[in-house]
Backbone as numpy.savetxt, mean C-alpha at the origin, in Angstrom:
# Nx Ny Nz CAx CAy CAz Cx Cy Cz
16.06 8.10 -5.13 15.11 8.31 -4.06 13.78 8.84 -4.60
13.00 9.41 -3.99 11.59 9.39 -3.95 11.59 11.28 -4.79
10.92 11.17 -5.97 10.91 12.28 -6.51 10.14 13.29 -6.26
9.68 14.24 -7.34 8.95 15.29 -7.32 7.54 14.35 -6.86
6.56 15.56 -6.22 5.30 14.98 -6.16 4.39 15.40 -7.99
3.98 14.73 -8.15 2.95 14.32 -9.16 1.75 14.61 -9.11
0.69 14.85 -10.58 -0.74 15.15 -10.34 -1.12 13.85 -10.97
-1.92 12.77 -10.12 -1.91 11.42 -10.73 -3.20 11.16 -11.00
-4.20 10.73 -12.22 -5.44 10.74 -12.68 -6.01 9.43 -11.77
-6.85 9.44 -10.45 -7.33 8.72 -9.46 -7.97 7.61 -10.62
-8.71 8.04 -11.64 -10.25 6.83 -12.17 -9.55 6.57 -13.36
-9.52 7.54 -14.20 -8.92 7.19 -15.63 -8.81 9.03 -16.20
-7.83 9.35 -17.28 -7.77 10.32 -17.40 -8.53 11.02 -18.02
-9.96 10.57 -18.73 -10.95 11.17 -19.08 -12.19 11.56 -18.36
-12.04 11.47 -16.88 -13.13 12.17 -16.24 -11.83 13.28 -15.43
-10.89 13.54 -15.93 -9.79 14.72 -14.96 -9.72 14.71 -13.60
-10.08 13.43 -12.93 -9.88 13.18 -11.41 -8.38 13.36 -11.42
-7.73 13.90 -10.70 -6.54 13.77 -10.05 -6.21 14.33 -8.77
-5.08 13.87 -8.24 -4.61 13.85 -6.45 -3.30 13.78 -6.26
-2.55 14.22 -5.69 -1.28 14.51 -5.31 -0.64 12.98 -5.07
0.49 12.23 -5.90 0.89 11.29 -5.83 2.63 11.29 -6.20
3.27 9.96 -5.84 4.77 9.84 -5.94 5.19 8.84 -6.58
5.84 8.65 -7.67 5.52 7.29 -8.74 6.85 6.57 -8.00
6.63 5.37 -7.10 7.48 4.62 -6.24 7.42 3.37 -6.87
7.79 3.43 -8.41 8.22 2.17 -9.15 9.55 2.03 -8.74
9.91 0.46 -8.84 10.93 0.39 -7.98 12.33 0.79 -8.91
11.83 0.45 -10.33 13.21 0.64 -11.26 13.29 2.73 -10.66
12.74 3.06 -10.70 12.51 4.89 -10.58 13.17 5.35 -9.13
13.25 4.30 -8.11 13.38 5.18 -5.88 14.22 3.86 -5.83
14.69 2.75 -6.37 15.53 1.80 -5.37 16.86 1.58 -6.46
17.95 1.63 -5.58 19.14 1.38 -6.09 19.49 0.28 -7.38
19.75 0.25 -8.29 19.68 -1.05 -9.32 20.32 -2.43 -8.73
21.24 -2.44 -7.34 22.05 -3.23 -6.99 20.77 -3.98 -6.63
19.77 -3.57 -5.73 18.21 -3.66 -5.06 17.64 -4.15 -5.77
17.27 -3.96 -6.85 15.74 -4.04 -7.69 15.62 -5.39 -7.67
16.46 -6.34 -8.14 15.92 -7.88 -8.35 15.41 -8.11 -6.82
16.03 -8.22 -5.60 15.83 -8.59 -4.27 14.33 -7.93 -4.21
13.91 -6.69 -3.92 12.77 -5.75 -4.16 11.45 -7.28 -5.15
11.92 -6.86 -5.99 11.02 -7.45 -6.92 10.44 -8.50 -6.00
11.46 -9.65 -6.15 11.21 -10.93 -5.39 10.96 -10.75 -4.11
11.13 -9.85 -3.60 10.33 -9.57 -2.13 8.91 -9.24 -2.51
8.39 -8.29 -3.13 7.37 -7.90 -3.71 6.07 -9.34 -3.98
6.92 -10.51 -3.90 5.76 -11.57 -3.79 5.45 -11.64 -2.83
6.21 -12.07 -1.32 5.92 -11.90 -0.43 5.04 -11.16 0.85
3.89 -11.85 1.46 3.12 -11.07 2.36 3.98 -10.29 3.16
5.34 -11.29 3.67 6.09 -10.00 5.04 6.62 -8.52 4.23
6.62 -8.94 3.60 7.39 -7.43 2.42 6.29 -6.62 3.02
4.74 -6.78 2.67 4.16 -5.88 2.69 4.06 -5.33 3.70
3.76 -6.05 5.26 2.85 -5.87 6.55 3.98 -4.41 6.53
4.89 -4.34 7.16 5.74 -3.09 7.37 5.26 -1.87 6.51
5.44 -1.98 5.20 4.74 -1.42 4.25 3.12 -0.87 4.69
2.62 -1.49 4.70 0.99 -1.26 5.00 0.78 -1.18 6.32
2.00 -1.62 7.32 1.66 -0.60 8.56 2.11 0.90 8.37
3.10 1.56 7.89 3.40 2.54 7.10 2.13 3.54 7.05
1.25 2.58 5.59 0.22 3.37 5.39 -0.95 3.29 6.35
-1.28 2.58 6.85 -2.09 2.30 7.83 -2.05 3.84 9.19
-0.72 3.40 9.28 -0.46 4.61 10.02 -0.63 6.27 10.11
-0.12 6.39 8.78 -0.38 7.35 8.15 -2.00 8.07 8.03
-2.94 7.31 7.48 -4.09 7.28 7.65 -4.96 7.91 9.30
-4.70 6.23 9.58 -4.88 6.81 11.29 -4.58 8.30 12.07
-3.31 8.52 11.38 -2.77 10.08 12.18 -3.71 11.12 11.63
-4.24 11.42 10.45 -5.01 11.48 9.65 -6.43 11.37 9.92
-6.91 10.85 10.97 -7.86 10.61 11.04 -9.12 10.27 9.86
-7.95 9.11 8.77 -8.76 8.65 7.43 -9.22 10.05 6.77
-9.44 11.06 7.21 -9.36 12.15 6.21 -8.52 12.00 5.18
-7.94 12.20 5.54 -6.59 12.05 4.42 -5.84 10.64 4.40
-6.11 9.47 3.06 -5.37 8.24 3.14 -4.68 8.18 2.30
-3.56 7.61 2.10 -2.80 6.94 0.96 -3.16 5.67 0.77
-2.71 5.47 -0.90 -3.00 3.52 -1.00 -2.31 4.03 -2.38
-1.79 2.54 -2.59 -1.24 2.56 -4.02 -2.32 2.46 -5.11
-1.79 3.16 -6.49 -2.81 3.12 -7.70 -1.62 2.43 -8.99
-2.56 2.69 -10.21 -1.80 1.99 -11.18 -1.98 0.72 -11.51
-1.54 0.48 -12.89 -1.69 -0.97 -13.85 -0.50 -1.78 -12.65
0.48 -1.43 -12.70 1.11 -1.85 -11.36 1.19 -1.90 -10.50
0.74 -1.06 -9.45 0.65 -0.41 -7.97 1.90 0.27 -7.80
2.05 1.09 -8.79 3.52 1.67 -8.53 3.38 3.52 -8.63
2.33 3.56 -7.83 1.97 4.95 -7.84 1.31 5.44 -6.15
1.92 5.90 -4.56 1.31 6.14 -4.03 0.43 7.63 -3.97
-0.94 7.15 -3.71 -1.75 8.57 -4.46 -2.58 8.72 -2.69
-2.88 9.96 -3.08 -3.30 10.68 -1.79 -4.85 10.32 -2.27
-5.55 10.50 -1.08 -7.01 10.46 -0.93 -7.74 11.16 -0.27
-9.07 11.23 -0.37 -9.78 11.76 0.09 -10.94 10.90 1.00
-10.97 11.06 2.59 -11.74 9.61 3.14 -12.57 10.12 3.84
-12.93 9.43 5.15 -13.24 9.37 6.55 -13.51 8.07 6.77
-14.69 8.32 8.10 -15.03 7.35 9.27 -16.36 7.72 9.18
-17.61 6.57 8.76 -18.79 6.60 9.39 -19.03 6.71 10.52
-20.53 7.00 10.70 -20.84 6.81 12.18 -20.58 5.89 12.80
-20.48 4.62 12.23 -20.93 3.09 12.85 -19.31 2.65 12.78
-18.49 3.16 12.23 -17.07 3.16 12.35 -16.33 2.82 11.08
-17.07 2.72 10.06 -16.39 2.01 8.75 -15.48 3.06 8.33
-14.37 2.30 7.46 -13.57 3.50 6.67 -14.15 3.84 5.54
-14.00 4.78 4.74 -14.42 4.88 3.71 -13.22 5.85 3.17
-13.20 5.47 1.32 -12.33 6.59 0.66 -12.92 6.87 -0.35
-12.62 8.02 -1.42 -13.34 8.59 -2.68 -12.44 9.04 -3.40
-12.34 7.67 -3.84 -10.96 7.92 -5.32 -10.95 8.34 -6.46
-12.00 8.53 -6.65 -12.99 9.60 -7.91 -12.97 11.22 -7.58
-12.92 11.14 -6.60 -12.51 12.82 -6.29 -11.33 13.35 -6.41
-11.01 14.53 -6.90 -10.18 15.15 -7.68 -9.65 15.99 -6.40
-8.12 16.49 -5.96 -7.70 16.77 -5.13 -6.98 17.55 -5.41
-6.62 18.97 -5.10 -6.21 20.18 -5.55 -4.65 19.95 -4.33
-3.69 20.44 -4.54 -2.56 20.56 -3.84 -2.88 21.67 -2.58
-3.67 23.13 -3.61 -4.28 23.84 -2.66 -5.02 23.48 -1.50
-5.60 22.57 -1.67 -6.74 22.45 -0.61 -6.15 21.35 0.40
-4.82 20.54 0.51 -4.17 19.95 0.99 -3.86 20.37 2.50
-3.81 20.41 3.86 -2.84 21.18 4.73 -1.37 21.04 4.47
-0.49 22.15 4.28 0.60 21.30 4.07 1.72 20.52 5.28
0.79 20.41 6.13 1.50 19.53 7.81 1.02 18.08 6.61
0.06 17.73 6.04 -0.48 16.50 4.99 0.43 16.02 4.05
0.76 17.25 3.39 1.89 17.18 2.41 2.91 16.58 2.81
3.39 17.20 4.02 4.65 17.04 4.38 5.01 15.90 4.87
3.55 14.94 5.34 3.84 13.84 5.83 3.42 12.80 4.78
2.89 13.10 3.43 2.72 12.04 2.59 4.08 12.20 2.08
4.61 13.02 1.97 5.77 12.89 0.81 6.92 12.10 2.25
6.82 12.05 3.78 7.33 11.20 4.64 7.54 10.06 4.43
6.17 9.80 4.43 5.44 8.82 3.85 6.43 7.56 2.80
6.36 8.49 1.81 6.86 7.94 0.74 8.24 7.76 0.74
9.53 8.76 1.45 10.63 8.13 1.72 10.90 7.26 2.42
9.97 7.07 4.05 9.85 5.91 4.50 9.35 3.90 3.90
8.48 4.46 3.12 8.47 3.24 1.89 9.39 2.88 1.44
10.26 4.15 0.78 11.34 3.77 0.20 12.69 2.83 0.38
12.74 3.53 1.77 13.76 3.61 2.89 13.32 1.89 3.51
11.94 1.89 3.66 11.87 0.45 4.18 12.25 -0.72 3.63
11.81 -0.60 1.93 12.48 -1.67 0.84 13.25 -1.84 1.10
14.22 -0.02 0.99 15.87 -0.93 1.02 16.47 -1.57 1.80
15.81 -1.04 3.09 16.20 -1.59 4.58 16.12 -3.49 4.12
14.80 -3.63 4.14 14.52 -5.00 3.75 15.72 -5.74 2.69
15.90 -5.31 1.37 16.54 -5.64 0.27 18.24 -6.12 1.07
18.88 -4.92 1.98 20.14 -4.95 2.40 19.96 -5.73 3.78
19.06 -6.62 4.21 18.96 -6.90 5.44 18.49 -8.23 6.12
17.50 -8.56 5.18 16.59 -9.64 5.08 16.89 -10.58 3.82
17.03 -11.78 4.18 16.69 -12.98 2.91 15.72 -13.29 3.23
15.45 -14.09 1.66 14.14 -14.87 1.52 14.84 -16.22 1.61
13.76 -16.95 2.42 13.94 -18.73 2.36 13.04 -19.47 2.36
13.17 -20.65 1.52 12.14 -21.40 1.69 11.51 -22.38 2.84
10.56 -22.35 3.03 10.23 -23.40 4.82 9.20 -24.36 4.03
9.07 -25.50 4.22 7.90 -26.32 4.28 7.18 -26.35 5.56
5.95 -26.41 5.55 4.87 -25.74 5.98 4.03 -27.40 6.07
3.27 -27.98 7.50 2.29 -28.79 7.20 0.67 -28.17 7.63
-0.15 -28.08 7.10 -1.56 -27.36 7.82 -2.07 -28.28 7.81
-2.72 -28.30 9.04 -3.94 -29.34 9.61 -4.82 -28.59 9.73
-5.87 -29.42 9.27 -7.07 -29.16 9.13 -8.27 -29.61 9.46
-9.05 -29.27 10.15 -10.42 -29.89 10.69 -11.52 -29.81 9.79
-11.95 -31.02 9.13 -13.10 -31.33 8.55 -14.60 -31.68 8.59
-15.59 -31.45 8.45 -16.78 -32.41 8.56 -17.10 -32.93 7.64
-17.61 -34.26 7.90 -18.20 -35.31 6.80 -19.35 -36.20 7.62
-20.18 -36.38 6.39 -21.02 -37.20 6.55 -21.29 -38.33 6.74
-21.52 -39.04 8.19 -21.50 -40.69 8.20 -22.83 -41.39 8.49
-23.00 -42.37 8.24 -24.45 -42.95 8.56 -24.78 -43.06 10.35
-25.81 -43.62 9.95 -25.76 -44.07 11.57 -25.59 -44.89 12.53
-24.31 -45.79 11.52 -23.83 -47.02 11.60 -22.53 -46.25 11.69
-21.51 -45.37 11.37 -20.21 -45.17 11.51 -19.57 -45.25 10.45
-20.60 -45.40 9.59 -19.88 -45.91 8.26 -19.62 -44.55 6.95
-18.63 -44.56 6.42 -18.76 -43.37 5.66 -19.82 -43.59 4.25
């Protein structure tokens, strides 16, 4: 399951940015019976939406003050952030900023590290629950082209 929380370097570890994070590689929080299913879900868009409503959510409650998003050469690191909301409504985050545990609320804490068992918890849900199958798919498509003024292409 989902371990200790972590001090995870946001930019690179030579400017000492870091932020409270949970390393949710899958060999590290999902059962080994899991991991291949996981993986090969891991291509998949539906894998994610659940997932990223998750974080989405999270955020929102948050009022983007406080966001999660995955970091890493892999994305196998969820790291806390530092955000908001413009005037005009945009999100914004600042992943270059360095985030003290202190300065955290810990009602924040308590719901990123939620957070992160619910991720967890959702894979496996998925892994023990859901197959993958293949569908063929036809898309139609509406084109414009150029014809004379005879009809002719």
């Amino acid at each position: 399951m989902v371990g200790k929380r972590i001090r995870y370097y946001t930019m690179n570890n030579w400017n000492r940015s870091t932020a409270p994070a949970y390393n949710l590689k899958v060999y590290n929080v999902i059962p080994a019976k899991h991991q291949d299913t996981i993986y090969e879900m891991m291509d998949l868009d539906d894998f994610w939406d659940d997932i990223n409503y998750l974080i989405q959510n999270f955020n929102k409650t948050n009022n983007h003050e406080w966001q999660a998003g995955f970091n890493g050469r892999s994305g196998g690191y969820l790291v806390l952030y530092r955000g908001g909301v413009h005037d005009n409504g945009q999100r914004y985050v600042k992943p270059g900023l360095s985030i003290e545990p202190k300065d955290v609320p810990g009602h924040v804490l308590r719901a990123f590290r939620q957070l992160a068992v619910d991720i967890v918890n959702t894979a496996i849900y998925m892994a023990k629950h859901c197959k993958i199958v293949e569908k063929q798919i036809t898309i139609k498509k509406t084109i414009k082209t150029l014809e004379n003024f005879f009809g002719e292409k």
